[in-house]
N, C-alpha and C positions, 0 to 999 in steps of 0.2 A: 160253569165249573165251580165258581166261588160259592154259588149259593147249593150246590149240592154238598158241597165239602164241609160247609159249617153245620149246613144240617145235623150231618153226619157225626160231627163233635158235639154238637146239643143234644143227641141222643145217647151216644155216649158218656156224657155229663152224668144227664138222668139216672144212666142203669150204674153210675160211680161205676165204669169201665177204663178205670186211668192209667189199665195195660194198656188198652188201646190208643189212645190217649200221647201215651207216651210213645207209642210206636208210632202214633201218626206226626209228632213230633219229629221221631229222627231221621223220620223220610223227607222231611220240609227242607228247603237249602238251609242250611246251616248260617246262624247270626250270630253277631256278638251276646246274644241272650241267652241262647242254646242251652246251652251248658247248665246255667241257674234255672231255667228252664223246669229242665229234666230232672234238677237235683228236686225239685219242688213237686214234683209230682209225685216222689217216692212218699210225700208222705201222706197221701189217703187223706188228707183234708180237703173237704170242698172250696174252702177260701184259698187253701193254698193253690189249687187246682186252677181256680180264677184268674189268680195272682200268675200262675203261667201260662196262660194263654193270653193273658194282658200284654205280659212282657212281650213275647213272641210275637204279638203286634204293633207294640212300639217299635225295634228292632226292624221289623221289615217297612214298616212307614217313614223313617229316620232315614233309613238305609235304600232309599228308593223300589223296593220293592212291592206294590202295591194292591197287586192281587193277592198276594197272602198277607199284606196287612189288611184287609178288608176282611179276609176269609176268619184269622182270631179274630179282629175286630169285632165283627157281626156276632158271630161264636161265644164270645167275651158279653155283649150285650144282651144278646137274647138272654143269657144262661144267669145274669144279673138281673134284668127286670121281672120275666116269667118267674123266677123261681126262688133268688135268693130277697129279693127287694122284697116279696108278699110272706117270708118265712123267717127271714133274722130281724129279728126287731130288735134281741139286743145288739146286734153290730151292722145299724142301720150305716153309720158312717161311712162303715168300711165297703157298704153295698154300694153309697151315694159315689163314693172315689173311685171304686169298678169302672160303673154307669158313666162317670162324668171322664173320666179316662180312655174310656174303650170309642165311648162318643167324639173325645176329641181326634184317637189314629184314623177314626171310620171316615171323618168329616175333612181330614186333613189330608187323606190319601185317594178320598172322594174329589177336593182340587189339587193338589198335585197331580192326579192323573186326567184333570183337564173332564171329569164327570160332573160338570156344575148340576145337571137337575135334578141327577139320583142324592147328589150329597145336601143341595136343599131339601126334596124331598124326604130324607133321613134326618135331617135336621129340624124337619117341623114335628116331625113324630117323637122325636128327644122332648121338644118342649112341650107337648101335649105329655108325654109320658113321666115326665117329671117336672110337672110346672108347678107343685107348690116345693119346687127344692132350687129351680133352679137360679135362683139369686144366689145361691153357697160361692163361694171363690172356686172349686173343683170344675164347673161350666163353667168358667171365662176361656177356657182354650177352645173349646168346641163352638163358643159363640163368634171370638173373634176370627173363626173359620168360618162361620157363617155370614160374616163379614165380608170378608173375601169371596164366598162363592156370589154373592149377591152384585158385587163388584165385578168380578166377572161375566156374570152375564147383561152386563148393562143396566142393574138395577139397584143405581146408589141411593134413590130415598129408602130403601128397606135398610142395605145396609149401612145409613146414616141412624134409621130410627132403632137399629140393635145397638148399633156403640154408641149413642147415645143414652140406652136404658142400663148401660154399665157403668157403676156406682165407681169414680177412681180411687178409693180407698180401700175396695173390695180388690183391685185385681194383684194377685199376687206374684211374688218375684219373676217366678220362672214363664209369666206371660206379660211380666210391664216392657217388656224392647217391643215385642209385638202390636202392645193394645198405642205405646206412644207412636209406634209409626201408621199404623191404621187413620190414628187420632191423626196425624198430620196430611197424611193421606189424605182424606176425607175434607179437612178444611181445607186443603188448596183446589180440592176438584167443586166444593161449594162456593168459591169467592164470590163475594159480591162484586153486580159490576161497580158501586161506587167506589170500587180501592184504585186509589190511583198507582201509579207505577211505579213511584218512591218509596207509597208504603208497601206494594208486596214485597219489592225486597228488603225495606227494612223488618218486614214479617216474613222471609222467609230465612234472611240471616240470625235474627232470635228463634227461628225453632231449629236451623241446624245447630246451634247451640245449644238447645233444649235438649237435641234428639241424641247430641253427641254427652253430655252429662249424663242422661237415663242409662244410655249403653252402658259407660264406666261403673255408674250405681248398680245396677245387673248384673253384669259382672263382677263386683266385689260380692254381694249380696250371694249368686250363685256358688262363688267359690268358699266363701263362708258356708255353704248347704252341703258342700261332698264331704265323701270319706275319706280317711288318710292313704286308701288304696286308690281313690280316684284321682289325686291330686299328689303324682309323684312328682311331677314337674313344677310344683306349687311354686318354687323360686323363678321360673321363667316366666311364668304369667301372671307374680306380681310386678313383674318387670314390665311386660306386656300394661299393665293398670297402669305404672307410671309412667309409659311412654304415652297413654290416652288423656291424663289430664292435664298437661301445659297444653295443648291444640284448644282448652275450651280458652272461647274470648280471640284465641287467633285465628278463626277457622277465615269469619268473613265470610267471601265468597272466592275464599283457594280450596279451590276440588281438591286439587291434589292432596293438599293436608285431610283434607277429610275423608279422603278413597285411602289415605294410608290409616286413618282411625279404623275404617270399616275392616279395611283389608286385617289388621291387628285382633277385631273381635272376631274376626271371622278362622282365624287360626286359633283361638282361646274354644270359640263354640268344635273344634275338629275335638277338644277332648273327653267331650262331653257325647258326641254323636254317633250311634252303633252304627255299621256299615255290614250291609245286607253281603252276600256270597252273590247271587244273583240279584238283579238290579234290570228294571223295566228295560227296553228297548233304549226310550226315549225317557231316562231319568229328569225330572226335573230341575232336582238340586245339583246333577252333575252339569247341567246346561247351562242353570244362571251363575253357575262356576267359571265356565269355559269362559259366556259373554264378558265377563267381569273382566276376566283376565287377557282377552280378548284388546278391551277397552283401553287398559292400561297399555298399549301402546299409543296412545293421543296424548299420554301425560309424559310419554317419557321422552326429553330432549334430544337424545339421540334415534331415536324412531320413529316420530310424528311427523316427520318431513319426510324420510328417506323410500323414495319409492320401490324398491322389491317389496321392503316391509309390508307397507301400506296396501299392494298385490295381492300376498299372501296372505293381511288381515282379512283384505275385502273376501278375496277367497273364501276362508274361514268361514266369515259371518254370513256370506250366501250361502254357504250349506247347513248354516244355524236356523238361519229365519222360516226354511219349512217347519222346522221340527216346533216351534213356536205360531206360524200362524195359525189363527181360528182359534187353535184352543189357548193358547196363555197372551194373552191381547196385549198385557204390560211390558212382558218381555219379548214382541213382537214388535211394539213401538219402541223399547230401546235397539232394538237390534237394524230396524230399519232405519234409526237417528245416526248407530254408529257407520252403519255401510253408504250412509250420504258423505259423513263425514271425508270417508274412504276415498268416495268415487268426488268428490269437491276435491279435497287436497291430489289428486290424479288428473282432473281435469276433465272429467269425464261429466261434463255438464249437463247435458241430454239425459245422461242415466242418473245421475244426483238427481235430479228435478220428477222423473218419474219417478224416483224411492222416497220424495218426500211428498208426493200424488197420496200413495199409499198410506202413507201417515196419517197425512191429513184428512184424508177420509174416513178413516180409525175413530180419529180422534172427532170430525162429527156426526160420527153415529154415537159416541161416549156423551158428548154434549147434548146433543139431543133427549138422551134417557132422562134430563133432569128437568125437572117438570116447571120450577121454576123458572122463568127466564131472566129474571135479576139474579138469579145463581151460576149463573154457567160460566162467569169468568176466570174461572182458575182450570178451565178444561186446557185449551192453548197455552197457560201458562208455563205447563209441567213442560212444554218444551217452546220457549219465549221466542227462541230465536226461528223455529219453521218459516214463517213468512220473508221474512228479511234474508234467508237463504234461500228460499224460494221464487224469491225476486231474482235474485243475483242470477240462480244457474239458469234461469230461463231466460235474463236478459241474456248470461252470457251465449247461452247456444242460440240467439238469433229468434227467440219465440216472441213474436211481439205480444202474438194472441195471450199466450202462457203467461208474459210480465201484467197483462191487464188482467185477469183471471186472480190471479194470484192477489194481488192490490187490493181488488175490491173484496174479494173473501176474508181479509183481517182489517175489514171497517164497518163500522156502523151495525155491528153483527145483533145488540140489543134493539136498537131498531128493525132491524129484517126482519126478527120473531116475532115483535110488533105486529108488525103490516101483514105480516101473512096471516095473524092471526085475527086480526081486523078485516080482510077479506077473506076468512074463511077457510084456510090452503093450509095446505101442510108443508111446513118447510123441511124439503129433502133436501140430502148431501149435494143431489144434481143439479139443486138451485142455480148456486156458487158458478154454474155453467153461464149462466145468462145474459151477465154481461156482455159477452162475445156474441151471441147469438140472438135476445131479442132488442137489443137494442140499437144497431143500425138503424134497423126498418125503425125503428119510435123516433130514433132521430133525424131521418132524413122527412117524415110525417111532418117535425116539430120546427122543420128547418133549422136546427141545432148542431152541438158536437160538444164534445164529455172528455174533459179535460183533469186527468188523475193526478195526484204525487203521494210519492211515499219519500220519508228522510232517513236517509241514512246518519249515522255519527261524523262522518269525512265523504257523504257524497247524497245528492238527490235524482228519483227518478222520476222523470213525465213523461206521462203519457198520453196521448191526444189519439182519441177515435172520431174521427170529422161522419159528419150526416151523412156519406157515401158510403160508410165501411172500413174506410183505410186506418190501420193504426200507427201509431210513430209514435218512437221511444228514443228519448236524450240523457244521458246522462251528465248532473251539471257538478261538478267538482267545489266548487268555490260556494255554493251554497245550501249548508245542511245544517242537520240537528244542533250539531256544535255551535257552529257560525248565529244561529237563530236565536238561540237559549241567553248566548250572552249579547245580544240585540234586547231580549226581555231585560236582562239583567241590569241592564245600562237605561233603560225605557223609556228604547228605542221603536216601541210596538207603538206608542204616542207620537204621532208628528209635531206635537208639540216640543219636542225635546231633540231634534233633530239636527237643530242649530248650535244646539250645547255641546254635544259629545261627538269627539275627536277619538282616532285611535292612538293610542299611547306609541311614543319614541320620539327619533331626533326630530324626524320631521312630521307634524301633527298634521292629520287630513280627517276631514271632516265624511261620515259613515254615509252615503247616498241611497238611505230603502230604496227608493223605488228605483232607483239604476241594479242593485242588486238583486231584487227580487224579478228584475227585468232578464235575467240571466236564467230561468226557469222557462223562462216564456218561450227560450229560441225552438223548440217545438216547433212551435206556430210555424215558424220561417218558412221552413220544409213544406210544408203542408199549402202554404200561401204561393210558394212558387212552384207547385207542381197541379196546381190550381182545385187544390179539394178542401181548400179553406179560401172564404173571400171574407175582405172587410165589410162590416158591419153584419155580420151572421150572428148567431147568440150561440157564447160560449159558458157551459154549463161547469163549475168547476167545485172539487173536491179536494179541499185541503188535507195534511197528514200532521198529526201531533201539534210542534208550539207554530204551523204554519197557520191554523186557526186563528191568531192572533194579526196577522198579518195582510190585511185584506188586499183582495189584484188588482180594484179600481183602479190603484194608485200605481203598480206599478209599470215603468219604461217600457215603452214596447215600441222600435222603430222610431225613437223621439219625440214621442206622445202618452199621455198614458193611457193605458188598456182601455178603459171605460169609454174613452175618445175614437175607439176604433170599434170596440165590438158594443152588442150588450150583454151582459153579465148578473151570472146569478151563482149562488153556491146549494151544496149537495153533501150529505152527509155518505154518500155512498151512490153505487148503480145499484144495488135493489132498490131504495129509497126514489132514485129518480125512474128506476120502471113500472115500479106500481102507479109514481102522478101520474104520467105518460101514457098509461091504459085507461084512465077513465078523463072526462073531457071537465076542464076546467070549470068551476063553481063560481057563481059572486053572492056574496052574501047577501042575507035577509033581515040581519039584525044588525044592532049597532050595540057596542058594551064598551063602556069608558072607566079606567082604575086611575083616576088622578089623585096623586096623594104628594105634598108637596113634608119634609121635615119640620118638626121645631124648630130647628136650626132656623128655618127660612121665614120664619115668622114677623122675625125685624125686616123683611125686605116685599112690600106690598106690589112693587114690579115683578117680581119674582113669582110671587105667590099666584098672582094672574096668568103669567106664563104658564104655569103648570098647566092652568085649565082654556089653554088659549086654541089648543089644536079640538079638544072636547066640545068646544063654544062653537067653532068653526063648522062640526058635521053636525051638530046638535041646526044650524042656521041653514046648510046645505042640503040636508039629508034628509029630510020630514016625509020623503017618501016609505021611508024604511018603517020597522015597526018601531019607530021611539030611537032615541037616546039613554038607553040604563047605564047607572052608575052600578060597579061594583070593586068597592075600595077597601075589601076586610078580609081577612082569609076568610072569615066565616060566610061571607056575601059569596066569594068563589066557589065553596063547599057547599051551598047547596043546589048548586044547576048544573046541568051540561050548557057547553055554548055553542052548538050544531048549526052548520051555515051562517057565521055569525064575522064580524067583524068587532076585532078584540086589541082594543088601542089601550095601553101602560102609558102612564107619565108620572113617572117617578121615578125615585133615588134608586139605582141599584147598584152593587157593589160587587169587586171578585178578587180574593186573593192577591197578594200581588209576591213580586220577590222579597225575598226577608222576612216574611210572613212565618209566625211561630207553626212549625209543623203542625200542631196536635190543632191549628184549625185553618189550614192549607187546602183541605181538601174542599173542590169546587161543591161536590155533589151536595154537604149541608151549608159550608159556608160562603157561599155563591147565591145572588138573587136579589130580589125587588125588597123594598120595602111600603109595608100596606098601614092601613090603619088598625088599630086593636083596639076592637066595638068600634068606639068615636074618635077614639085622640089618637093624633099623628103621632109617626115616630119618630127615634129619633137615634142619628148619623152616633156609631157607637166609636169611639176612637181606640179601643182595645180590642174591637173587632170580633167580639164574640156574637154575632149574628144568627147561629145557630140554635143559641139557646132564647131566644122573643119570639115570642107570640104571633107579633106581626110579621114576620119573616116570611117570605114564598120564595122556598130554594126549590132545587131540584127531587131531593128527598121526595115532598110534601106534594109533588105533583105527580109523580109516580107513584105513591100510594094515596092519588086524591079517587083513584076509581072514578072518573069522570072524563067526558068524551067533547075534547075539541075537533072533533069530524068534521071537514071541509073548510076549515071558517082559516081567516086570514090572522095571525099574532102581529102586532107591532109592541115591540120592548122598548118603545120610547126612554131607555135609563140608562147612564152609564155603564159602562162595559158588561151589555147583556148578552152579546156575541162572542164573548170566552168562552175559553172552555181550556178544559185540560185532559188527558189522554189517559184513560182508566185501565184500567189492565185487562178487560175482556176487548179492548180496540174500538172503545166506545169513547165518544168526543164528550166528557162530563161538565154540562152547566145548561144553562134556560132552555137555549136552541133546542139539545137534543129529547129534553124532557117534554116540552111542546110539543114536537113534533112524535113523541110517543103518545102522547093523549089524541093523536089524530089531527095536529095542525098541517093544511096545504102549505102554506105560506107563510115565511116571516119576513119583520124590518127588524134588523135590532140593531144595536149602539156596539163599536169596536174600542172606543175610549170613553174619557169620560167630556164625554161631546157637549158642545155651544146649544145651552134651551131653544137660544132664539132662533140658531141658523137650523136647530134639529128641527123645531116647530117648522118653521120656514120649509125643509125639506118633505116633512110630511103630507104636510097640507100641499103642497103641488102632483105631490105621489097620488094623494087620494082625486083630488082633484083630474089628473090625468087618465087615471085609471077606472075609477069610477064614475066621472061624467063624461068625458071624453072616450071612453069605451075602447081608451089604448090597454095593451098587453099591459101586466106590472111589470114585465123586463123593458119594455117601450119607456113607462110613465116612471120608472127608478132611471133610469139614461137620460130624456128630459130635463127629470127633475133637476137632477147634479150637473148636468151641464151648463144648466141654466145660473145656476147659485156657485157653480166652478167663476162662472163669466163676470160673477158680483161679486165675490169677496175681496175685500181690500188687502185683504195681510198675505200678499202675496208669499213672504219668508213661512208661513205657516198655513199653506191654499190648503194643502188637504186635512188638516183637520178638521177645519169646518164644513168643507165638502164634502168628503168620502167618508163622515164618521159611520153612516148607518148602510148593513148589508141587507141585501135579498137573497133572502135564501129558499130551498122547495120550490114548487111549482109559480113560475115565470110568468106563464100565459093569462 
């Protein structure tokens, strides 16, 4: 009907039949534009003529009605490029503002009504049709609806690479709220995975600030643009402006204050906006009205608790969410965010937990689209808490299956894209299933069992899938997030320091890690007395956040420690451990030695030896292999892969610690070994600016080293090369996980900044066991530390030197 209609008026046009014209006008529902409209066509000019079928389409686009904004729209454009664009040359401008007008209701009524491929497809033909114009500021509204539709349909590198080719000096008043929030938009759904979780929110609390400045600016700017007939309420909406700018700098992270700025613009924009007579079915702007207003009972003190309300919301918002899924994706994942919230504060666990199924599945089919996979972590961001609520309603309704599922789907999620795409496989949504499903049978194969946590702020959860199948889930109250942070902060993640700190009051008592950490374990119990876990089985385990610091060797388990009963290895995730577990363990064919001792260590000739004591050792032992190479440069690293290889560090390495100046806090550059640069050693910076030398091998640098440690075994013989810190795509940032994205089976690496000798000592018994004796490396890592458990003298301080160095990846 649209496209016969407009015909219909472009032929009209042509024969200047603006009786008609106007008749067909007054037959249209009537709009706020109507009227001017019609007075504009009395007067037989062709521009003016334009100029009212323009209007007539703004009005119905504004005003939710979108088949007759399309119908002038189209009408509008044809009748401007066909005929006036190739014939007025002297008021080319005013043809370029038609075109660039009529393009933005066609394009914008094209996704409001949920048509993404007709309105890209209209939109590539705009910029074919006027691509040497279309840099003018008059396309910016039309572009940053192409924006949007591209976003819609799952296709953010396009619509990154259009707002990106927009000049921000070019875009003009009446589209900078649009193009900053697009802008913001766009960089949360790109985040790198190296932002760690401090800084997204200290980046996301500067751009609500940013975003809520722009609006005020807009806003003034705007009302500075009207006439004195638009702006009869001029005094209440400079009221309105002064009630937006004390909230900048206090916004923080209070919704509330900032849902009352929006709510404020969003009464300011009602004076500004024609509203159609008829209006689609399924308006859009009336719906993300309703949700809005919907939402604001979560913020309001006397309603966010009170259950009829909260009834009546959920109500609401299930009859909202059809009319939003499929077609407007954004406003289908807020609507199923707030009807979890609903059915959570109701209690309705089972049905929260399926409503946040649905999310999350949304949301990685969005991640997916992005091609990059160091980009995807700001896809989960937009809604941070999914997981952590998703834990909760599943544990609460009694889903054991569902708390493990859930766990592993918001870990190690840059690695998974990895592996899959190293064997060749496409990682689908249904992946995230597998945990549950292929890994018993791998486990009970590996005579194993896979042992989860995630942290809460005030509680943690474990969970233990033993090699039969069975899962079991504890929740342990006394130690989490909070409790653990300031264990770092006090540093207490060193056993060295164990003996020194007490906790603060009348009566001082000394902090007990591994009694504490022994308190996660009670898992095990269960499982041990109902006989589907026995002592000494290998226990495969998967830390959460700053529990990576904290290694289980060491912790109490039945008055023993862990290591003493099972054998133990760590895992950055279950996809991670089901891809080793398919294919059959490797031993290497090479041997590659990075010994690089400081300047610093120059004065100390015992020392200097030590470095290259474990190097000396396979270089003596190993002659069956192909050689002993040295590669101790970044440059020596960059030029080889090291496939099937066995890949021993001995050197300094270093990682953030607390107090650490933010701006070089972050693990992913200033985290890592120190190598040599060309020839000369480096050297221990004590300003800690690591990031910016040469010889530096951080995390960065190995993920874009484009080179493949496939099969071969890592040792990070350095101190603290087993940190890591928790980046905001749920990715564990520092060596380990960077390793293990270039394709490493297996690592040893350093949890503090651990004893050369006793390190040495431990490795060379590892390799020794492993390598000539033909034990597992879960075997020949249990050995070894038992062994050197049984020799240390510094009883007050045993696991330092014992338990510094973890196994991590495949075991066998």
């Amino acid at each position: 009907m649209t496209s016969i209609n407009f015909q219909i008026l472009i032929r009209a046009y042509l024969k200047r039949d603006f009786k008609f014209i106007t008749e067909f006008i007054k037959n249209s529902p009537q709009n706020a534009n109507t009227e001017s409209s019609l007075a504009m066509m009395t007067s037989g000019d062709p521009f003016y003529s334009i100029c009212s079928l323009n209007a007539m389409s703004s009005a119905y686009a504004q005003g939710g009605n979108y088949n007759h904004a399309l119908l002038y729209g189209l009408a509008t454009y044809e009748c401007v490029y066909h005929y006036l664009f190739k014939s007025a040359e002297r008021r080319k401008e005013e043809v370029l503002y038609f075109a660039a007008s009529s393009a933005n209701f066609i394009t914008k009524s094209y996704l409001d009504s949920a048509r993404y491929s007709e309105g890209i497809e209209f939109y590539d033909r705009t910029v074919k049709d006027f691509q040497k114009h279309f840099n003018k500021p008059e396309f910016i509204s039309a572009q940053l609806n192409a924006v949007e539709l591209y976003l819609a349909i799952d296709n953010p590198e396009t619509a990154r690479s259009i707002f990106q080719s927009l000049s921000p000096g070019n875009i003009p008043y009446y589209s900078r709220i649009n193009y900053e929030r697009l802008g913001t938009k766009i960089k949360a759904l790109f985040r790198e995975i190296s932002v760690t979780s401090e800084e997204a929110k200290k980046s996301e609390t500067e751009e609500q600030q940013a975003e809520l400045k722009n609006m005020i600016d807009a806003i003034g700017e705007m009302f500075t643009q009207t006439s004195e007939g638009e702006t009869q309420q001029s005094n209440e909406i400079s009221q309105m402006i002064n009630q937006l700018r004390p909230l900048i700098g206090n916004t923080g992270n209070n919704n509330e204050q900032f849902n009352n700025a929006t709510s404020i613009y969003r009464k300011f924009n009602n004076y500004f906006k024609t509203v159609s007579e008829e209006k689609e079915e399924y308006n859009i702007m009336d719906l993300r009205l309703k949700l809005y207003d919907l939402q604001g009972v979560f913020l309001n003190d006397s309603t966010k608790s009170n259950p009829d309300v909260l009834k009546n919301t959920l109500h609401d918002l299930q009859q909202l969410l059809p009319k939003f899924r499929s077609k407007y994706i954004d406003e289908s994942n807020d609507t199923l965010w707030s009807i979890h919230i609903c059915q959570k504060r109701l209690r309705l666990s089972a049905e929260g937990a399926d409503t946040l199924e649905e999310l999350r599945v949304n949301l990685e089919h969005k991640r997916a689209s992005i091609y990059n996979k160091k980009e995807r972590a700001g896809v989960f961001k937009t809604f941070e808490y999914l997981f952590p609520s998703l834990i909760e309603l599943y544990h609460r309704s009694g889903n054991e299956r569902g708390v493990l599922k859930a766990i592993e789907a918001s870990k190690g999620r840059l690695l998974a894209d990895a592996i899959a795409e190293q064997s060749d496989t496409e990682m689908e949504v249904a992946n995230y299933e597998l945990p549950v499903e292929k890994l018993p049978s791998l486990l009970l194969k590996n005579h194993a069992s896979y042992l989860s946590f995630f942290l809460y702020d005030d509680y943690s959860i474990s969970v233990l899938l033993t090699s039969n199948g069975k899962i079991y889930v504890e929740r342990t109250p006394d130690v989490d997030k909070t409790v653990m942070k300031k264990w770092v902060d006090d540093h207490l993640d060193d056993p060295k320091e164990w003996n020194s700190k007490s906790t603060k009051g009348f009566f001082t008592k000394k902090i007990n890690i591994p009694e504490n950490l022994g308190k996660l374990l009670n898992v095990l119990k269960r499982a041990l007395e109902e006989g589907n876990l026995n002592l000494g089985d290998h226990l495969i385990y998967s830390p959460h956040e700053v529990l990576f610091l904290f290694p289980l060797q060491y912790a109490l388990f039945n008055n023993s420690y862990l290591i003493q009963q099972f054998s133990l290895s760590r895992i950055h995730g279950a996809y991670q451990l089901i891809s080793l577990l398919e294919h059959s363990p490797v031993l290497p064919t090479k041997i590659i030695c990075c010994t690089v001792p400081a300047v610093q260590d120059l004065d100390n000739s015992e020392k200097i030896q030590q470095f290259s004591e474990v190097k000396q050792w396979l270089s003596k032992n190993y002659s069956s292999f192909d050689g002993v190479s040295e590669a101790d440069s970044l440059d020596k690293f960059s030029r080889n892969d090291y496939i099937n290889s066995l890949i021993h560090f001995s050197t300094h390495g270093v990682f953030p610690s607390p107090g650490t100046d933010p701006a070089k806090a972050n693990p992913f550059y200033n985290s890592g070994l120190l190598l040599k640069d060309g020839e000369k050693l480096p050297a221990l910076d004590p300003k800690f600016n690591y990031f910016e030398k040469s010889y530096f091998l951080n995390s960065c640098k190995l993920f874009d080293a484009d080179k493949s440690w496939k099969n071969s075994h890592v040792t990070f013989q350095a101190c603290v090369s087993a940190r890591s810190k928790e980046g905001v795509g749920g990715d564990a940032l520092g060596m380990e996980n960077a390793a293990f994205f270039l394709g490493a089976r297996s690592m040893l690496t350093a949890g503090w900044n651990i004893s050369i000798v006793w390190a040495n000592n431990f490795c060379i018994r590892f390799y020794h066991y492993w390598l000539k004796e033909k034990l597992t490396k879960a075997a020949a890592y249990k050995k070894a530390m038992l062994e050197i458990m049984s020799e240390v003298p510094f009883q007050n301080h045993g696991p330092y030197y014992w338990a510094g160095m973890i196994l991590s990846g495949d075991w066998r």
